[in-house]
C-alpha positions as CSV (number, residue, x, y, z in Angstrom):
1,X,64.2,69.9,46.6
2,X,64.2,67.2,44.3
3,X,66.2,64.0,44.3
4,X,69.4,65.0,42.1
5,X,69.8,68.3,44.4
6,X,69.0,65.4,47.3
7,X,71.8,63.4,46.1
8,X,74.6,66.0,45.4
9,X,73.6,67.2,48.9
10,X,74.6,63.8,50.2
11,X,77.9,63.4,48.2
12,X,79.1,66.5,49.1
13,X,78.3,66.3,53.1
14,X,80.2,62.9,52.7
15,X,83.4,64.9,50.8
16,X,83.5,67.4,53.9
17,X,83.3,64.8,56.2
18,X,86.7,63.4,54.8
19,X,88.2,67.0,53.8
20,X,87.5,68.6,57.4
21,X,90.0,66.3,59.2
22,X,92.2,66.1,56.9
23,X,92.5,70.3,57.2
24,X,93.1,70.1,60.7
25,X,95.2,67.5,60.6
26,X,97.0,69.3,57.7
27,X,97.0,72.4,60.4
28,X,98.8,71.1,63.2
29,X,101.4,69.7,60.9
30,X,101.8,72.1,58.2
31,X,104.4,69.7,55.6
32,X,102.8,71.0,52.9
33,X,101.2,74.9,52.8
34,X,99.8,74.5,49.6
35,X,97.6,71.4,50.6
36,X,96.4,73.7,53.6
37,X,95.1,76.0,51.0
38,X,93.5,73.4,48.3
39,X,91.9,71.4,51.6
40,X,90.5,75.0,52.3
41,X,89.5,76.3,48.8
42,X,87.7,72.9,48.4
43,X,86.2,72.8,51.2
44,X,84.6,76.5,50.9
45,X,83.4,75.8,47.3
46,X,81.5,72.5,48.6
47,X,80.1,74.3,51.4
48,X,79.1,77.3,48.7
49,X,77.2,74.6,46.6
50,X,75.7,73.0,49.8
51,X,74.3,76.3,50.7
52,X,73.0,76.7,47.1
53,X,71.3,73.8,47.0
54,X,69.5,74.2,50.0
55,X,67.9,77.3,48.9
């Protein structure tokens, strides 16, 4: 892996680390239904790249 792969693979662990509260926090009090499905949308395309990077 080289260091640009290296350092998206760090931005993006930092994004989920902000994005996963925020969707269970966003679960248990559901204001908004259409945040609930951008946090998860986001969420599973960073986690799709992570996983393509680490190939």
């Amino acid at each position: 892996m080289d260091k640009k792969a290296k350092k998206r693979l760090d931005v993006i662990n930092k994004k989920l680390q902000t994005l996963r509260p925020r969707l269970a926090g966003s679960k248990e009090q559901a204001d908004d239904p259409s945040e609930l499905a951008e946090l998860e949308n986001e969420i599973s395309k960073l986690e799709a790249e992570a996983a393509e990077l680490r190939k």
